[in-house]
N, C-alpha and C positions, 0 to 999 in steps of 0.2 A: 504494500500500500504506500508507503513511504515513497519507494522507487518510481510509482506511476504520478504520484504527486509532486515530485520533484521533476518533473520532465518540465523542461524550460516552457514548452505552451500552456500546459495544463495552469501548470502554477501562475504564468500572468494573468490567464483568461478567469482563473478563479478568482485572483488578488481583484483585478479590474471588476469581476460581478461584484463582490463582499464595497469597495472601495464606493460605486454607483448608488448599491442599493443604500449602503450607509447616511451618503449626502443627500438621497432622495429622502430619507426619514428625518434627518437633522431638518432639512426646508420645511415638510410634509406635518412630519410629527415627532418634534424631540424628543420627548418625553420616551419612545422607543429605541431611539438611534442605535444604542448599545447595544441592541438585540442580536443583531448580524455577526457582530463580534461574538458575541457570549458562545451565542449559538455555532461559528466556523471554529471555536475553542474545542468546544462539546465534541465535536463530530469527528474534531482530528483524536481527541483523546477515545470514542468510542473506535476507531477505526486500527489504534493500537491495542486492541484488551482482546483477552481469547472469547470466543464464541460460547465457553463456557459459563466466566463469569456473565457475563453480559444477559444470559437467556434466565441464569439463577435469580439476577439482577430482575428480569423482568416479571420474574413469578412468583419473590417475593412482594414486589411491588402488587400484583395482581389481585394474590391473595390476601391483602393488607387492606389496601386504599376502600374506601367507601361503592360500594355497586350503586354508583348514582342513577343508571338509568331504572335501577328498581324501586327506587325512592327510598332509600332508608331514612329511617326513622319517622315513616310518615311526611316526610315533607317539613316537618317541625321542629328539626334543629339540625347546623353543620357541623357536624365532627371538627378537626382539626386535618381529617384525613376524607373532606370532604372536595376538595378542589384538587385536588391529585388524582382522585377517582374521576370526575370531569374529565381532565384530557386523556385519561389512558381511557376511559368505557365512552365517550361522547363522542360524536360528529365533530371536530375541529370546527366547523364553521359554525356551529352554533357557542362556543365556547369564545373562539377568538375574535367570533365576528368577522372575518375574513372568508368571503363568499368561494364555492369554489373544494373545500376540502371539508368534502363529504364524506368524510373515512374518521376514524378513534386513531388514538397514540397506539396503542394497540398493534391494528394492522400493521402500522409504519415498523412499528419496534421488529416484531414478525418478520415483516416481509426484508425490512435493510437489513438485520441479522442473521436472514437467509443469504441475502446476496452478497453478502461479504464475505460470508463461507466457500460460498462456491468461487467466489473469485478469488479467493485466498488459494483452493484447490488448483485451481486451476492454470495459474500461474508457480504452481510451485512452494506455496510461501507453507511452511511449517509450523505457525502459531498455533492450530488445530491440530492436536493428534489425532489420529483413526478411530472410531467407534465401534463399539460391535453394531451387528447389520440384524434389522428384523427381519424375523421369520416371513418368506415369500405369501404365505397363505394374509399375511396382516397388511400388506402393502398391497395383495390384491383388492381387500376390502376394502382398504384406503382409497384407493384408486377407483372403486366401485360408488363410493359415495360424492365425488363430484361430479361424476360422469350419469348417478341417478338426477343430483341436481340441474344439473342443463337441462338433460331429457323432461323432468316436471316443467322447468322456466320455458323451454321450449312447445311444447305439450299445450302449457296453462295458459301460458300470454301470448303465442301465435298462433295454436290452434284454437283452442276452448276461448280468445278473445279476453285472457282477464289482467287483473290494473295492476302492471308493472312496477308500480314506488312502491307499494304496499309487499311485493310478491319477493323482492331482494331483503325485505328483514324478517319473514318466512325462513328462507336458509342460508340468511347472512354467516351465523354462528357456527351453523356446521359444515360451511365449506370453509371456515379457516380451521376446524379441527385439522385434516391433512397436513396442512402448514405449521400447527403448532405440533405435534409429533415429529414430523422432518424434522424440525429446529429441536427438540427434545433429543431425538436420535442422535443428532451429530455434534451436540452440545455436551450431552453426560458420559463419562466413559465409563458405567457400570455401577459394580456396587459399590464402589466409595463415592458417590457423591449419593447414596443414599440418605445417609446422617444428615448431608446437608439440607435435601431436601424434606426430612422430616422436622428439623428443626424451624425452616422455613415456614412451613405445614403450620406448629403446634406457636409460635409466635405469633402466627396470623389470626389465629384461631383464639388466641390468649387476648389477643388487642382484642377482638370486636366483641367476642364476650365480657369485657371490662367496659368499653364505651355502650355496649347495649347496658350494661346495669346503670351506667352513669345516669345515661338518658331516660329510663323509668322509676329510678331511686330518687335521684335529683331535679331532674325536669317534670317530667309528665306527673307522678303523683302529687308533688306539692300543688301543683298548676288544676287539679284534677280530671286529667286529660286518661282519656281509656284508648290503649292501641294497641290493633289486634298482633303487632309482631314489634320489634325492636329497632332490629339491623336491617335484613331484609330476607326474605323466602330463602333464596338460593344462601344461604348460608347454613343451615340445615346440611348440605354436604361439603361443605366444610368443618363443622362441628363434628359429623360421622365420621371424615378422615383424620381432624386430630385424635378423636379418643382411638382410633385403630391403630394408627402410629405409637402408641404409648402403653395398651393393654397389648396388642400382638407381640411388641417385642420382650416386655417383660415373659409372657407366657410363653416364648419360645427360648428367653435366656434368663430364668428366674434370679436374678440376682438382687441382695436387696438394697442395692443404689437405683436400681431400676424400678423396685417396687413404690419407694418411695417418689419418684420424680413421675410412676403413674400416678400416685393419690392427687399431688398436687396439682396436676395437668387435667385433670379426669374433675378435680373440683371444681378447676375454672370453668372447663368447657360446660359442664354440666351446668352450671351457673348462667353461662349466656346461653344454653337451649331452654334456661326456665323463662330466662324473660321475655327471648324471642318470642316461647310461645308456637312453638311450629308442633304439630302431630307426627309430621314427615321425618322430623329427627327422631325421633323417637324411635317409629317404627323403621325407621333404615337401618336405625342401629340395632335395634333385635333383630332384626333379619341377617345381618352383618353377623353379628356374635351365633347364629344358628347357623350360617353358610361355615365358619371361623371350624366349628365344633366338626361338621359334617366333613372337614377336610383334614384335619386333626388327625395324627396318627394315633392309635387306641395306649395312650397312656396311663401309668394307673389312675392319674386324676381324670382322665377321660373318665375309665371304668368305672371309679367310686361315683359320677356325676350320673353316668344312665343307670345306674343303681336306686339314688335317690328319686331319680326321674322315675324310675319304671315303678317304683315302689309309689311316689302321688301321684300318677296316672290313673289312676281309680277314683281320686279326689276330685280332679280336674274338672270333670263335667260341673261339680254342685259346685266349686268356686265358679264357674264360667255363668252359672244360671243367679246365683246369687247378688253378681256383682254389676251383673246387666242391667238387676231391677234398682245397684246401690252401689254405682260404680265412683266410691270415695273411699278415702285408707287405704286399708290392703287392700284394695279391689280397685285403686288407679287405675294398673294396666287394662282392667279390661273395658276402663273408660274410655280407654285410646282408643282400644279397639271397637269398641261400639261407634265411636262418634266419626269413624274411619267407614265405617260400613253401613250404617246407618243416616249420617247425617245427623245436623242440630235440629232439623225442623220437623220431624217425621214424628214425635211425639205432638206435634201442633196438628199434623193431619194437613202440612206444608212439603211438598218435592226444595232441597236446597239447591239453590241456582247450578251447584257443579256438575247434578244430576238433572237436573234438565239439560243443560247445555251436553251432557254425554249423550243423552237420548237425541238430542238434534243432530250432534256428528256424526252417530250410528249410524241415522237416517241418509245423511247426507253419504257417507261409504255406502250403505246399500245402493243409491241410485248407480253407483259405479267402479264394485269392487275390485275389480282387475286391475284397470287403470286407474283409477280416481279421476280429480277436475283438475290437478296439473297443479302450481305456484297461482297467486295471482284472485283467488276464489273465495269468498267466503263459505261459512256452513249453511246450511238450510236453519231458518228459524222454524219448524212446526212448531215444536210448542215455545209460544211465545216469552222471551228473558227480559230482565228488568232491562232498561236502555240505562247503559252504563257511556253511552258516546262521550260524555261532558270528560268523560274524567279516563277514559280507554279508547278513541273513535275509531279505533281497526279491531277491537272487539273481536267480531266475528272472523275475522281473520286468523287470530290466533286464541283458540281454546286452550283451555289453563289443562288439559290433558292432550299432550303432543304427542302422543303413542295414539289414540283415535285420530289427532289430526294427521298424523302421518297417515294414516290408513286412509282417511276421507281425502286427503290432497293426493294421496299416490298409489291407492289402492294396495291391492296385493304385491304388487313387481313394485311399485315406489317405495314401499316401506320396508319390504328386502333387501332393497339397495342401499334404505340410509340406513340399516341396524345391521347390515352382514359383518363388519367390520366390530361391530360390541361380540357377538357371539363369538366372533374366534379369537376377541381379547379374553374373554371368561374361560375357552378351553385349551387356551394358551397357559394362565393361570395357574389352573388346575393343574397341571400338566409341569409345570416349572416345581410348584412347590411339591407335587410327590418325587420329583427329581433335586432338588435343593437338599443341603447339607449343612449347609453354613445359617445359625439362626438368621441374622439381615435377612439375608436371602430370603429366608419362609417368612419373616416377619414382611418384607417386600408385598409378598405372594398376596397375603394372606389381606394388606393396606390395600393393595391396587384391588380387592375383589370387594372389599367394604367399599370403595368409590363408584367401581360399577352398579352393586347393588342403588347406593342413595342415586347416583345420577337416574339410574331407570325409574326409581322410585318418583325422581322430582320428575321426570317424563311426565309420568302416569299421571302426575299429584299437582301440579304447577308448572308448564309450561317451559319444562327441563331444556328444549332443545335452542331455545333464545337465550340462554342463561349463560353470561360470560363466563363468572366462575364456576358453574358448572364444565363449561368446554373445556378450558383449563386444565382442570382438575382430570376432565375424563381423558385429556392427551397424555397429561404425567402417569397415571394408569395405565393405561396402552402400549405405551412408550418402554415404563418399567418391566408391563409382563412382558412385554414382545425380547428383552433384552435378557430378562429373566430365562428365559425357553431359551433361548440360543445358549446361554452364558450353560447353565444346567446342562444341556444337552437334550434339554423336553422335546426340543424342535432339532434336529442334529443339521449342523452346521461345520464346514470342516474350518472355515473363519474364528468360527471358538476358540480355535487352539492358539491364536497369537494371545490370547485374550487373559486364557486360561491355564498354567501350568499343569502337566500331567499329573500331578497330584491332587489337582483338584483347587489348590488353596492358591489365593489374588494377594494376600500379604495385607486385604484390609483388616482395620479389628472387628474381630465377631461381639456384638452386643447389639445392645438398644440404638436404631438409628433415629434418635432423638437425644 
C-alpha cells in the first residue's frame, strides 16, 4: 500500500484532491475544513493495520454501539453510545446530511476491509497471513443466498411489478451476510482469536445490560414511564451468546477461575435480559442449554442430570397444568411458555396482533407456494391489523416473523435458498464438536450453535433477518463453525494440515475463551 501511494502521480493527484476539497470547505464551510485532513490521516493509518485487527475493530464496535435503527430505549433517551450507532447502523445521508450516501458505516467498513485484503493478496504484500479455508459445502450456501436474492428482486420488481425502495431493505441485511463471513474468514486465523472474540462478545453484552438498567432504574421509573423493552429486540441474541461464551467454557474446562468469572458475567447478562424484558431470551436460551446437553458427551454429570430428569418426568405434567392456570414463582417458566404460545390477549377472547398478522402471511404463501410474490410485495391483509403506518409505514412489508415472510416473498425455492447456508452451518457444528479435542474448540462448537438457535428464534419471533446485530452475530457463527470443521477435520480438508500440527495441538491455551 505504501509503494502504490508513493508513486509520484498517485501521490500528487491525491495531495491536489485533499488540498481543493480543503479550501472549498475553508470558503464553503469552516467550521468542517479539518475534516479532509483528519479523515486522509485515518485512512493512511487504517491502510497500515492487519485485516485482522481492523474487522475485531469493527465487531467490537458492532456489538457495542446502540442498534439505533431499532430505536433503543424507546426513542426516550441517548446513550453515550448513541451516535456511534448512527453512522455504523444508519444511511450516511441521513446522518450527515450529505445527499447521495445511501449506504451505513457498516457496508463501507465491510466492503474497504475486503478490498484491501484482496489487494494486499494480490500484489504480494504479507501483512495478512493465510487463513484456514471453509468447508466447500458453506461457501456453496453462501453463494446460494445472493444468487436467491437477485432471482426474488428480479422475480418481484420486474416480473410481479412490485416497489423497488421498499424491496432493497427486505434483503439489505442478508446479502451482506456473505460479505461479512468473507471478511470473518480471512481476518481470524483460528482458534486463538477465539478469546478474543469472546471477550468482545461478553463486554458488549456487559455494557448494554448496564445502560439498559441505567435507563429503567434511573430514567423511566422515577419519570413513570412503562416500556415494553430497554435496549432493543435484537439484543436478546446477544445476551444468549454472552451467557454461552461463559457457561460452555466453564462446563467444558471446569476450573474455578472460570467458574467464578461465569457467576459474575451470567449476573450481569441476566440483569439486562430482566429489564429488557424480551421472552425470546429466555427461551433461546433454554433451547440453547437443551441443544448444549443433547451434544454433550455422556459425562457423569450428564448421567446424574437425566437421572434426576427421568426421575421428575412423572411430575412434569401437574407442574405444567398447575402453572398454566398460576404461572408466578416456581411456575415463571411456564409463564414464558404460555405467553409464547398463547399470546396476552386470548384470555380476553382477543387474537394478538402477531397472530393475526401470521395468519395473513400464511394466506398470503398459500396464494403462491412454490414461488412466492418475489422482493418488493407486501402480505395480504385478510384479517384486518391495527394500522401501525404512523409509527412502521412499510409495515406490511416486513412481518415481525421473517421465516413466514420468507416463505410468503419466496415460497418454497426462495426460502431454501436464503436458509441453505444456516442448515449446513448447524451440521457443520455438530460435526466439528464430536471431532474437537481441545475445550475452546467445543466450547466454540457449542457458542456458535447457541447463536444459531437465538438468531432462528429472533426469525421466527421478530423480524431476525433485518437485524444488524443479528447478521453479525450469525456471520461470526458460521465463520467459527465452518473453520471449526476444517480445523477438526469434521469436514476433511488437506489445507488443515498447515494449520494444524500432526499432533493435533495449535500451541493456543486451552480454557475459557472469555
Amino acid at each position: 500500500m505504501e509503494a502504490f501511494l508513493s508513486r509520484t502521480p498517485v501521490f500528487m493527484a491525491l495531495l491536489g484532491l485533499l488540498v481543493v476539497v480543503t479550501l472549498g470547505l475553508v470558503i464553503l464551510v469552516p467550521a468542517v475544513a479539518p475534516v479532509p485532513m483528519v479523515l486522509a490521516a485515518f485512512l493512511y493509518w487504517v491502510c497500515q493495520q492487519p485485516v485482522r485487527k481492523l474487522t475485531l475493530a469493527l465487531f467490537a464496535a458492532a456489538v457495542t454501539v446502540d442498534l439505533v435503527p431499532e430505536v433503543p430505549y424507546e426513542g426516550r433517551w441517548q446513550s453515550p453510545l448513541y451516535f456511534p450507532g448512527k453512522l455504523l447502523f444508519l444511511n450516511l445521508s441521513n446522518v450527515l446530511g450529505v445527499p447521495g450516501l445511501g449506504f451505513p458505516l457498516l457496508d463501507i467498513g465491510i466492503l474497504g476491509f475486503l478490498a484491501l485484503y484482496i489487494y494486499r493478496r494480490v500484489n504480494g504484500i504479507k501483512t495478512d497471513p493465510l487463513t484456514p479455508s471453509l468447508p466447500t459445502p458453506l461457501v456453496i450456501g453462501l453463494l446460494v443466498l445472493p444468487a436467491t436474492i437477485a432471482w426474488l428482486q428480479v422475480f418481484g420488481i420486474f416480473i410481479n411489478g412490485g416497489n423497488s425502495r421498499v424491496a432493497q431493505w427486505q434483503w439489505h441485511q442478508m446479502a451482506v451476510l456473505p460479505l461479512m463471513v468473507a471478511l470473518f474468514n480471512v481476518a481470524l486465523k483460528g482458534p486463538e482469536d477465539l478469546r478474543a472474540l469472546g471477550r468482545i462478545i461478553v463486554v458488549g453484552c456487559c455494557t448494554k445490560a448496564c445502560l439498559g438498567a441505567w435507563f429503567i432504574v434511573m430514567i423511566a421509573r422515577p419519570r413513570g414511564y412503562y416500556f415494553e423493552y430497554a435496549t432493543t429486540h435484537s439484543d436478546s441474541i446477544l445476551y444468549v451468546t454472552g451467557l454461552a461464551c461463559v457457561i460452555y467454557s466453564w462446563l467444558e474446562d471446569p476450573t474455578p477461575q472460570h467458574f467464578k468469572r461465569m457467576l459474575w458475567v451470567c449476573a450481569i447478562i441476566f440483569m439486562g435480559m430482566h429489564y429488557n424484558d424480551r421472552r425470546m431470551a429466555y427461551v433461546s436460551f433454554m433451547f440453547s442449554v437443551v441443544a448444549a446437553f443433547m451434544l454433550s458427551a455422556w459425562s457423569p454429570l450428564k448421567r446424574r442430570l437425566m437421572q434426576v430428569v427421568l426421575l421428575l418426568m412423572p411430575f412434569f405434567p401437574f407442574y405444567l397444568a398447575v402453572g398454566w392456570q398460576n404461572p408466578t414463582g416456581v411456575f415463571g417458566p411456564v409463564g414464558i411458555v404460555k405467553s409464547v404460545i398463547e399470546g396476552e390477549n386470548l384470555a380476553k377472547g382477543q387474537m394478538d396482533y402477531r397472530d393475526i398478522e401470521n395468519l395473513d402471511v400464511i394466506h398470503t404463501w398459500e396464494a403462491n407456494p412454490v414461488m412466492g410474490r418475489g422482493w418488493g410485495h407486501e402480505f395480504d391483509e385478510v384479517i384486518p391489523l391495527p394500522d401501525i403506518s404512523h409509527a412502521f409505514a412499510d409495515y406490511r412489508y416486513h412481518p415481525h416473523n421473517s421465516v413466514l415472510g420468507m416463505l410468503a416473498f419466496g415460497g418454497v425455492v426462495g426460502f431454501s435458498g436464503l436458509w441453505t447456508w444456516l442448515s449446513i452451518s448447524i451440521f457443520l457444528t455438530v460435526r466439528a464438536y464430536r471431532h474437537a479435542r481441545e475445550p475452546t474448540w467445543r466450547a466454540c462448537c457449542l457458542v456458535a450453535m447457541a447463536v444459531f438457535i437465538a438468531y432462528a428464534n429472533q426469525c421466527f419471533g421478530d423480524m431476525g433477518t433485518i437485524s444488524w446485530l443479528g447478521t453479525i452475530l450469525i456471520a461470526m457463527a458460521a465463520t467459527c463453525a465452518g473453520k471449526m470443521a476444517t480445523l477438526t477435520g469434521a469436514w476433511p480438508s488437506a489445507e488443515a494440515r498447515r494449520f494444524v500440527p500432526e499432533n493435533g495441538k495449535t500451541g493456543t491455551p486451552v480454557g475459557n475463551p472469555v
